[in-house]
Gaussian input, Z-matrix of N, CA and C with variables (Angstrom, degrees):
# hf/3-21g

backbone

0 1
 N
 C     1     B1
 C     2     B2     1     A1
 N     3     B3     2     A2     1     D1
 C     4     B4     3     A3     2     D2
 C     5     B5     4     A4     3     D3
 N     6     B6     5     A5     4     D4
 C     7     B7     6     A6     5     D5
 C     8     B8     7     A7     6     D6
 N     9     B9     8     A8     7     D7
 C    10    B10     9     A9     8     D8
 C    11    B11    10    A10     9     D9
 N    12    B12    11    A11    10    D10
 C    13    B13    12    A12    11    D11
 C    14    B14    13    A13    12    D12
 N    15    B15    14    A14    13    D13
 C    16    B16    15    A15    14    D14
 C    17    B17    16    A16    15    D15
 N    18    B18    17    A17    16    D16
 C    19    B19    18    A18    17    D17
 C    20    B20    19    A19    18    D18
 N    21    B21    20    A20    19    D19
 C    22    B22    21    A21    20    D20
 C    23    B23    22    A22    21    D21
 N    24    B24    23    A23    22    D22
 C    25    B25    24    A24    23    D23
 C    26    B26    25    A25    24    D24
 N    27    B27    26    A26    25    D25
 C    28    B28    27    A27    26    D26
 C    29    B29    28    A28    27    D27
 N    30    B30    29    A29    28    D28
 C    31    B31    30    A30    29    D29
 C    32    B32    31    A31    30    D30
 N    33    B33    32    A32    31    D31
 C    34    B34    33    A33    32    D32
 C    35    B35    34    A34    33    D33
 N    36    B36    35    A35    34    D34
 C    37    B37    36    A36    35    D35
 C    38    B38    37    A37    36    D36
 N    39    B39    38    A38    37    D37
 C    40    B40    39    A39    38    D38
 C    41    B41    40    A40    39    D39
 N    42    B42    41    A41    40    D40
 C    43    B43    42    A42    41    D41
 C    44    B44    43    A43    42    D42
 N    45    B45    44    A44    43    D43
 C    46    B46    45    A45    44    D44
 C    47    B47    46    A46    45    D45
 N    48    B48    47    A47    46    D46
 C    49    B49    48    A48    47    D47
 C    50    B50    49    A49    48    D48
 N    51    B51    50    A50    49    D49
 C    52    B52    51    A51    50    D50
 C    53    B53    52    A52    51    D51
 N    54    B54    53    A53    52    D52
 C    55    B55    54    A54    53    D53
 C    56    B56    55    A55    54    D54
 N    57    B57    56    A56    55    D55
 C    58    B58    57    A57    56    D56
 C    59    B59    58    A58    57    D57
 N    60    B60    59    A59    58    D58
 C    61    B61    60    A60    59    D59
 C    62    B62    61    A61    60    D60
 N    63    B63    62    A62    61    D61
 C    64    B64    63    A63    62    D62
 C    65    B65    64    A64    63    D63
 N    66    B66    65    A65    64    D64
 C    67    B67    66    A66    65    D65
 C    68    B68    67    A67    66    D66
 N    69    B69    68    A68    67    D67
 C    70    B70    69    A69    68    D68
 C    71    B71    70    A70    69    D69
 N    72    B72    71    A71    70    D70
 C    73    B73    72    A72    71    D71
 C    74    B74    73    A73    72    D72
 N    75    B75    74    A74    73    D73
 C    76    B76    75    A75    74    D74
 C    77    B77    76    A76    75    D75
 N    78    B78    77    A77    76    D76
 C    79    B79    78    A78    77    D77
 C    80    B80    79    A79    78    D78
 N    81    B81    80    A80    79    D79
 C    82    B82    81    A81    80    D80
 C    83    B83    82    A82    81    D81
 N    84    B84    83    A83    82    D82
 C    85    B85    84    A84    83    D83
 C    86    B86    85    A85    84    D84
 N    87    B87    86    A86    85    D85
 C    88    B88    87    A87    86    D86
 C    89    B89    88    A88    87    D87
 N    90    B90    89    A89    88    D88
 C    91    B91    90    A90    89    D89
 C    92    B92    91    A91    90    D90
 N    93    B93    92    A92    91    D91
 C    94    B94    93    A93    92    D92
 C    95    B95    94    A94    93    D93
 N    96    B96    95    A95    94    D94
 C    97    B97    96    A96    95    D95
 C    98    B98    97    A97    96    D96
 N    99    B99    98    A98    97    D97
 C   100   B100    99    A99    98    D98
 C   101   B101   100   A100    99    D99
 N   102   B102   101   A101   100   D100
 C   103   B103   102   A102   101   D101
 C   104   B104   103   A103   102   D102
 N   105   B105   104   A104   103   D103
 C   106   B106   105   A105   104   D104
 C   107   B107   106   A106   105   D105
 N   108   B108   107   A107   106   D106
 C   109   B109   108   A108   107   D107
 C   110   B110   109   A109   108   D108
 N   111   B111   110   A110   109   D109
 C   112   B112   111   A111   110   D110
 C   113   B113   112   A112   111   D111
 N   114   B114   113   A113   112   D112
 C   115   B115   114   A114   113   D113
 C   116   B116   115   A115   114   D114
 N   117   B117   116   A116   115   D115
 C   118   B118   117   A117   116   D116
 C   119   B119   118   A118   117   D117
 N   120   B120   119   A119   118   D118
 C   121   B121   120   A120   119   D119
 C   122   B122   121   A121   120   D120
 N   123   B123   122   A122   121   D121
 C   124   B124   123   A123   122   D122
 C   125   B125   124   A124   123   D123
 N   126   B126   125   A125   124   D124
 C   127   B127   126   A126   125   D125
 C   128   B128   127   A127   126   D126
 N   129   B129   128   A128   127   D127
 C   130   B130   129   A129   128   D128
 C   131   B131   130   A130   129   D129
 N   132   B132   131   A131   130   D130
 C   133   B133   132   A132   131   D131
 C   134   B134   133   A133   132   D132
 N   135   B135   134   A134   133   D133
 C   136   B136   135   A135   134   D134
 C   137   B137   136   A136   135   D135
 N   138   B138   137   A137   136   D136
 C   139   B139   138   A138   137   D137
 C   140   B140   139   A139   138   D138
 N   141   B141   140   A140   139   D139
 C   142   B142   141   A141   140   D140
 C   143   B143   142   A142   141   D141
 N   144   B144   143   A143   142   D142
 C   145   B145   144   A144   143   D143
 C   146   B146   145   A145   144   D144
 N   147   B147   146   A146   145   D145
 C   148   B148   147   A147   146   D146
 C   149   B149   148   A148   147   D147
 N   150   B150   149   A149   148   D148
 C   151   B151   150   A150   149   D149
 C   152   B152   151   A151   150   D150
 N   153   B153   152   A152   151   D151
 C   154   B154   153   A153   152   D152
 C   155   B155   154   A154   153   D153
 N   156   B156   155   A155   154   D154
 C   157   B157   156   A156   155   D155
 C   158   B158   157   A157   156   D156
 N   159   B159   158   A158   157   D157
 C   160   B160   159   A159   158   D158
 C   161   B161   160   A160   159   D159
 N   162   B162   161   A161   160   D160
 C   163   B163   162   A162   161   D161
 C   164   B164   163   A163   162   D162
 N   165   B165   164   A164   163   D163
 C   166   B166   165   A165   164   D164
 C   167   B167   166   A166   165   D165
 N   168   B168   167   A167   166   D166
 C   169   B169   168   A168   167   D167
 C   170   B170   169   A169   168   D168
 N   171   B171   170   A170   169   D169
 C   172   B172   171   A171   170   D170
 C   173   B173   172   A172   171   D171
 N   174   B174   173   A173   172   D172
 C   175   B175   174   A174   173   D173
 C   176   B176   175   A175   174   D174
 N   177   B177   176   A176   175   D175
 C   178   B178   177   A177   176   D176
 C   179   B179   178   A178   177   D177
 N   180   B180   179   A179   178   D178
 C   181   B181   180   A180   179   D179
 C   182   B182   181   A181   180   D180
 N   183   B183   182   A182   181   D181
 C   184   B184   183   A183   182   D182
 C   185   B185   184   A184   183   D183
 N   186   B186   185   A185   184   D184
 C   187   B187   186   A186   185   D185
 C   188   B188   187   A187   186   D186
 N   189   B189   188   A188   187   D187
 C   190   B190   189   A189   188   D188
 C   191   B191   190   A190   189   D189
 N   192   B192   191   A191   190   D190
 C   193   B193   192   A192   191   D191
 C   194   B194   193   A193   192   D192
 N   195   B195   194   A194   193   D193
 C   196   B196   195   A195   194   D194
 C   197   B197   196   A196   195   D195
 N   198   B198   197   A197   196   D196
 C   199   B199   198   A198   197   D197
 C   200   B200   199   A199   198   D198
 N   201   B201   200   A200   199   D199
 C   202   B202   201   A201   200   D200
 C   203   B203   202   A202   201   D201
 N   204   B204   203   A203   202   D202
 C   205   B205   204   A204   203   D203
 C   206   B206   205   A205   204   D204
 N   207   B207   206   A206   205   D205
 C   208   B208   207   A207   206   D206
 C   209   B209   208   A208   207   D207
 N   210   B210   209   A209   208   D208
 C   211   B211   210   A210   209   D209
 C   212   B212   211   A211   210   D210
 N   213   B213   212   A212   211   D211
 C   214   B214   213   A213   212   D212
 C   215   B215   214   A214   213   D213
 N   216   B216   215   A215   214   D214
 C   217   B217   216   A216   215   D215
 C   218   B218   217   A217   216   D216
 N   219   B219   218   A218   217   D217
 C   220   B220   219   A219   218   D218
 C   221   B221   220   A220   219   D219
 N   222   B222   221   A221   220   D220
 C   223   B223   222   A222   221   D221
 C   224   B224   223   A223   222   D222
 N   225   B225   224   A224   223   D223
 C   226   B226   225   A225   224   D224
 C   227   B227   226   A226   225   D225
 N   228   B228   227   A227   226   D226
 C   229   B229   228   A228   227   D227
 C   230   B230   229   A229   228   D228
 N   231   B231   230   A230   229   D229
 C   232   B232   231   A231   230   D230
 C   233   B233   232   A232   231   D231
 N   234   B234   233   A233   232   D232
 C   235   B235   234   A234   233   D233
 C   236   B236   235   A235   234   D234
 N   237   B237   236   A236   235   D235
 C   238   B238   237   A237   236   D236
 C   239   B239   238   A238   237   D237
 N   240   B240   239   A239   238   D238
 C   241   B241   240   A240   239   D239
 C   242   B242   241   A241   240   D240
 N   243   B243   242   A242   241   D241
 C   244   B244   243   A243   242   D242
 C   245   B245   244   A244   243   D243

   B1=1.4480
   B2=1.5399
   B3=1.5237
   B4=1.3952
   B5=1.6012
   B6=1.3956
   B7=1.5813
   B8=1.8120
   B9=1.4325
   B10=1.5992
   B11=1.4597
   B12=0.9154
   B13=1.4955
   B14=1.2488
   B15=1.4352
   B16=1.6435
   B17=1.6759
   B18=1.1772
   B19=1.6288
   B20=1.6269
   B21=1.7786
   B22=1.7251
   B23=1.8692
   B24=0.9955
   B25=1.6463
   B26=2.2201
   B27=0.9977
   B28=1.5146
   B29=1.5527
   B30=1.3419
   B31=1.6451
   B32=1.3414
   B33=1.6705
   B34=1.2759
   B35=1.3558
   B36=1.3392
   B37=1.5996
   B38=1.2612
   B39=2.0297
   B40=1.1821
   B41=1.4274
   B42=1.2102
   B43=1.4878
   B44=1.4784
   B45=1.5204
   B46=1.9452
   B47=2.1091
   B48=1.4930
   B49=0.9919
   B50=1.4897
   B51=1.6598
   B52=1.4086
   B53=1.7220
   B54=1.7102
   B55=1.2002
   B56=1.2783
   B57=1.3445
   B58=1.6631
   B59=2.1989
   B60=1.3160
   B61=1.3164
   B62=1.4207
   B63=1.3638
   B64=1.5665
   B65=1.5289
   B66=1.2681
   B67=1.2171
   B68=1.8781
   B69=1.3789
   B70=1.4623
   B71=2.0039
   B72=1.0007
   B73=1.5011
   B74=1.4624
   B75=1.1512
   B76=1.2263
   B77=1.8809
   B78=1.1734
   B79=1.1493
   B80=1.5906
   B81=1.4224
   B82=1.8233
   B83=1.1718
   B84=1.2821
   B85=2.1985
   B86=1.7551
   B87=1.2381
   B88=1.5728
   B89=1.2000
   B90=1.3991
   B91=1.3732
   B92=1.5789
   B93=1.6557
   B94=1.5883
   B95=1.6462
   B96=1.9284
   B97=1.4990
   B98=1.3167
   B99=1.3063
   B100=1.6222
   B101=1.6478
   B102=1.4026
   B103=1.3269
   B104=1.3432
   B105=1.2452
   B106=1.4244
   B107=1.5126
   B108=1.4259
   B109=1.5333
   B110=1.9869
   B111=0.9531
   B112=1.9269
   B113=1.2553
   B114=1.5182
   B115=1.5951
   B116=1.5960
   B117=1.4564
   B118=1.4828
   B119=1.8519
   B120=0.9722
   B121=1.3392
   B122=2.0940
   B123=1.2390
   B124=1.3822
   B125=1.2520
   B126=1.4536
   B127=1.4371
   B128=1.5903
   B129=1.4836
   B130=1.3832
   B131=1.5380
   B132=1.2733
   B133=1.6797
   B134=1.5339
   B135=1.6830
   B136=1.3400
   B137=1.1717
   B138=1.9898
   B139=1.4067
   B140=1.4913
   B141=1.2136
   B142=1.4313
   B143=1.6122
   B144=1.3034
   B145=1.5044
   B146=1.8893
   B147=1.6192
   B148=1.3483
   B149=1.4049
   B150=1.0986
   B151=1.5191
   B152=1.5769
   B153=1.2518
   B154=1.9647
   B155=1.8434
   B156=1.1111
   B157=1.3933
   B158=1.5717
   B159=1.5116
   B160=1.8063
   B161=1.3599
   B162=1.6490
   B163=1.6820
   B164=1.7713
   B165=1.2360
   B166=1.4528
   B167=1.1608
   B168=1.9369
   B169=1.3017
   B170=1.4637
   B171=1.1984
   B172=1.3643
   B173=1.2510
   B174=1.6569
   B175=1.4266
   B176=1.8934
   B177=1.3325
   B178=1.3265
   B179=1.8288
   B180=1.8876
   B181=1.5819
   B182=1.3761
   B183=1.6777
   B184=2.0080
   B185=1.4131
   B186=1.5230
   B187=0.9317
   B188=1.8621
   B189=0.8414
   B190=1.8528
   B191=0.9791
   B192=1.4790
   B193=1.6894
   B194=1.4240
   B195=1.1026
   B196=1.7882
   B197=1.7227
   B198=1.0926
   B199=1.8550
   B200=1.3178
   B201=0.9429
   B202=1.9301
   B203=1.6312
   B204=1.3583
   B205=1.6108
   B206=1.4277
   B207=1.3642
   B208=1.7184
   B209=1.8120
   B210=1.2546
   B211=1.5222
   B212=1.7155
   B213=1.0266
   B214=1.7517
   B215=1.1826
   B216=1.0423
   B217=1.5567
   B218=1.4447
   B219=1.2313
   B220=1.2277
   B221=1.6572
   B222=1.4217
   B223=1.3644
   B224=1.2970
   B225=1.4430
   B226=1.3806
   B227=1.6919
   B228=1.2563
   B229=1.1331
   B230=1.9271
   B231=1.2578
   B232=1.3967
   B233=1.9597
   B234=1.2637
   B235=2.0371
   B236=1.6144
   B237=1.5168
   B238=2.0030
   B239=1.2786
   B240=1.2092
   B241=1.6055
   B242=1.4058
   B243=0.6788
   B244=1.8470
   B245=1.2226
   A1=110.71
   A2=115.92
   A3=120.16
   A4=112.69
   A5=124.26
   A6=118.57
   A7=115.73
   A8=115.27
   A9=99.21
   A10=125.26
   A11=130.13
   A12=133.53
   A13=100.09
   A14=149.81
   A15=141.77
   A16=87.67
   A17=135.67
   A18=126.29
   A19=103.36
   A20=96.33
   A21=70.24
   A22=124.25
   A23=114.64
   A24=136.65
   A25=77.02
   A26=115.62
   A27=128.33
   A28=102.84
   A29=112.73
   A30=106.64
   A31=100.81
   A32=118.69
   A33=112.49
   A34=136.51
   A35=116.68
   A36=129.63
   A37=109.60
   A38=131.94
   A39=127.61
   A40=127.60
   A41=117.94
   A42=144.24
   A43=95.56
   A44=126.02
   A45=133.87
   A46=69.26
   A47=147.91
   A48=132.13
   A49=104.07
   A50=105.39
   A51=127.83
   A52=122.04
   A53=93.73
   A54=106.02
   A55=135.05
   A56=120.03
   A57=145.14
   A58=85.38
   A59=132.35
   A60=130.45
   A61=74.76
   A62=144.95
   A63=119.51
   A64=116.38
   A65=108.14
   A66=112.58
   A67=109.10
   A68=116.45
   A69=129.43
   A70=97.30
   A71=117.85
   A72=116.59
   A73=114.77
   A74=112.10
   A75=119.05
   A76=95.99
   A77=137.87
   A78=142.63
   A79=93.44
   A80=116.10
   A81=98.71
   A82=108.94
   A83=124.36
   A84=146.78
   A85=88.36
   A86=128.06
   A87=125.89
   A88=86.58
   A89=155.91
   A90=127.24
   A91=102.99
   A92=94.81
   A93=119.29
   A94=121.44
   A95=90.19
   A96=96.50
   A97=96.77
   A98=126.80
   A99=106.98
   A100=102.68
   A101=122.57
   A102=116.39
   A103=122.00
   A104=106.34
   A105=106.52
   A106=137.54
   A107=95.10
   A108=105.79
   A109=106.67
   A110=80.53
   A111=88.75
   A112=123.68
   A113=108.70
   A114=142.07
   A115=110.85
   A116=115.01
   A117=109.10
   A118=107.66
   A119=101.96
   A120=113.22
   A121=93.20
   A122=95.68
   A123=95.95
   A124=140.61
   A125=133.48
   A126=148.36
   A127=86.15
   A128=143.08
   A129=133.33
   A130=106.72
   A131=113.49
   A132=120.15
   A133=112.25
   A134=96.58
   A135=89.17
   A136=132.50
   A137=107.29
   A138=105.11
   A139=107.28
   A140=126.09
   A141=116.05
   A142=115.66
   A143=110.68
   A144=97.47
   A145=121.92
   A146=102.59
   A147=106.61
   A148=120.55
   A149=114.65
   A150=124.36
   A151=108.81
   A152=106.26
   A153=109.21
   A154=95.01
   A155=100.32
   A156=104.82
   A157=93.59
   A158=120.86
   A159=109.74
   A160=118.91
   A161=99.46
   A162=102.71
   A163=82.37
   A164=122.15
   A165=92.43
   A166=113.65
   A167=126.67
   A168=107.20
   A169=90.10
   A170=138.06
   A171=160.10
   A172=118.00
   A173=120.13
   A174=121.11
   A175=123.93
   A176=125.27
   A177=107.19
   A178=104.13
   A179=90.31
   A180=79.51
   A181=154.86
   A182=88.06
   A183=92.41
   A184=89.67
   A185=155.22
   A186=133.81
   A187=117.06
   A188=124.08
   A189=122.63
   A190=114.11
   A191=116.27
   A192=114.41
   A193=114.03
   A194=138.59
   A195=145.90
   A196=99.16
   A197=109.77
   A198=108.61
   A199=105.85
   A200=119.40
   A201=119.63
   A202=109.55
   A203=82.96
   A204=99.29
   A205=114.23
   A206=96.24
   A207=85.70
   A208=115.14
   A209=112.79
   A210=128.28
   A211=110.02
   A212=90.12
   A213=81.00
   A214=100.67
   A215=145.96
   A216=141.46
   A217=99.51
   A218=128.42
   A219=134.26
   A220=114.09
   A221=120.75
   A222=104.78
   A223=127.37
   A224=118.45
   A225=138.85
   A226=110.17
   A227=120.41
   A228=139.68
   A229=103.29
   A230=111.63
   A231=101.90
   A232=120.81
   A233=79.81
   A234=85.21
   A235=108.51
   A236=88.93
   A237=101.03
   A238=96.03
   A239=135.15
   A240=144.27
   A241=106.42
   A242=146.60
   A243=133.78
   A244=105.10
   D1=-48.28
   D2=175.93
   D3=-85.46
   D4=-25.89
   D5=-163.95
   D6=-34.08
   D7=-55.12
   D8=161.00
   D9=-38.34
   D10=-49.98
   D11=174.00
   D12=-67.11
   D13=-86.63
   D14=-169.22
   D15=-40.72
   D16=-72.44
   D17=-154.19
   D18=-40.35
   D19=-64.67
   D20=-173.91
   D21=-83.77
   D22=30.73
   D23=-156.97
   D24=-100.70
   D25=-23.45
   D26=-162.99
   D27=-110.31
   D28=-17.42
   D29=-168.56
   D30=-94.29
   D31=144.46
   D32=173.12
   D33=46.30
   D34=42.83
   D35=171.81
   D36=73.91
   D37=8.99
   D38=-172.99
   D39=-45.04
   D40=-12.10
   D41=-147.58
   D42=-89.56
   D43=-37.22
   D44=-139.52
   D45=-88.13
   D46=-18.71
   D47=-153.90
   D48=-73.12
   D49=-36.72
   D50=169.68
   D51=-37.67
   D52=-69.45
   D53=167.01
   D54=-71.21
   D55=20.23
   D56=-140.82
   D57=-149.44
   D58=-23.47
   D59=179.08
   D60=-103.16
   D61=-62.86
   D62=-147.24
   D63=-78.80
   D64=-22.06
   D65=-178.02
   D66=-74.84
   D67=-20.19
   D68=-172.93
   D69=-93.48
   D70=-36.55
   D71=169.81
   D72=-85.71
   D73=5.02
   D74=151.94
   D75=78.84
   D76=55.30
   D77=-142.67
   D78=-136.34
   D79=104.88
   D80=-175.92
   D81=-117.36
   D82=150.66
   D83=-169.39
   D84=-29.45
   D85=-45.74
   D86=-158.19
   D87=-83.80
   D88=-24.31
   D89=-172.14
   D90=-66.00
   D91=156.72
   D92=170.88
   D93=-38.03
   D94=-46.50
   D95=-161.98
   D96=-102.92
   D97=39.09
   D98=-167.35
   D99=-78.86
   D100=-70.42
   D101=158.68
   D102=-1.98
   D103=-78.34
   D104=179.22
   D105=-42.74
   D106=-45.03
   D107=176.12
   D108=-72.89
   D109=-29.43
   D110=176.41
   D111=-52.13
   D112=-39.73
   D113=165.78
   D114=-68.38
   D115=-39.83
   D116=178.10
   D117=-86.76
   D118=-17.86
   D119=-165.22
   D120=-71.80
   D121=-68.14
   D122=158.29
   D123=-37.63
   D124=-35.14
   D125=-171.84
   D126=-94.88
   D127=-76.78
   D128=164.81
   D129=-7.14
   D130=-81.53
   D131=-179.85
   D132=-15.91
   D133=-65.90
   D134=-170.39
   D135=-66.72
   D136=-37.11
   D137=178.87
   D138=-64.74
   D139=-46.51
   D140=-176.74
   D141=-49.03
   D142=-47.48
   D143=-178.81
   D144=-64.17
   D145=-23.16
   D146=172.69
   D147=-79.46
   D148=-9.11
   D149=172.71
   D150=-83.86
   D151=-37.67
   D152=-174.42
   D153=-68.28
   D154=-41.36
   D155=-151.23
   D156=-70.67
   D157=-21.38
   D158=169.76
   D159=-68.23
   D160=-22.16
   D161=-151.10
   D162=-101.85
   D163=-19.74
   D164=-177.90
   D165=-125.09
   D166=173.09
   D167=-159.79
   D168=-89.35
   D169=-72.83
   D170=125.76
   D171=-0.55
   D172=90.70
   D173=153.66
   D174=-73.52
   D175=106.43
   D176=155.59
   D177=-114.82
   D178=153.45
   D179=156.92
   D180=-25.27
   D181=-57.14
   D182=-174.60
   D183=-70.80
   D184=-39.82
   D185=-176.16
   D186=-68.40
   D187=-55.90
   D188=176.38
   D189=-46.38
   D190=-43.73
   D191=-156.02
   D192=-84.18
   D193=-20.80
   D194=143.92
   D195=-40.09
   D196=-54.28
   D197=-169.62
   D198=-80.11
   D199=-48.89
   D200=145.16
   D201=-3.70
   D202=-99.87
   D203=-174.68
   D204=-35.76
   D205=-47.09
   D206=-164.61
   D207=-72.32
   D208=-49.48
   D209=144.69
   D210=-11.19
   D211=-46.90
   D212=-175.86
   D213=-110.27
   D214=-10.81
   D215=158.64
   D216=-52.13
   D217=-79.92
   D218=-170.45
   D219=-66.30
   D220=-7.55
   D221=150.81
   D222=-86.92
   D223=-21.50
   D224=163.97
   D225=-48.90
   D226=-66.02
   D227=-161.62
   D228=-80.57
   D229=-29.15
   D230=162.35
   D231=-73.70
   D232=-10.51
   D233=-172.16
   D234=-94.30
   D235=-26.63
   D236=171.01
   D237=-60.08
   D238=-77.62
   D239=-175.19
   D240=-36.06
   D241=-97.42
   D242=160.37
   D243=-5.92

């Protein structure tokens, strides 16, 4: 259902966007949950990018990767709260 989203979640360093939300929530390698959130941070990626990619005709970078980030910021930051 997600593999377009993980494929390009894999292309071209897409991944540092991840570590680019944990490093901004202030989330560091020694925490407990870091793994974990790394893993959600990832699954976010994909659905978010498979969701843009319905709503728009035209994927470019500079356009996804702002909705990216934020997408996984706010899935990140809802799982912190729990």
């Amino acid at each position: 259902m997600y593999e377009k989203g993980f494929a390009y979640l894999l292309q071209a360093e897409h991944e540092k966007v991840i570590y680019g939300v944990l490093k901004r929530l202030n989330v560091s390698r020694q925490s407990l949950d870091y793994e974990d959130l790394v893993v959600e941070g990832q699954i976010a990626f994909a659905q978010a990018y498979c969701a843009y990619c319905q709503t728009h005709d035209s994927v470019t970078e500079e356009a996804v990767m702002p909705y990216l980030y934020q997408k996984i910021k706010w899935r990140l930051l809802d799982l912190l709260r729990k």
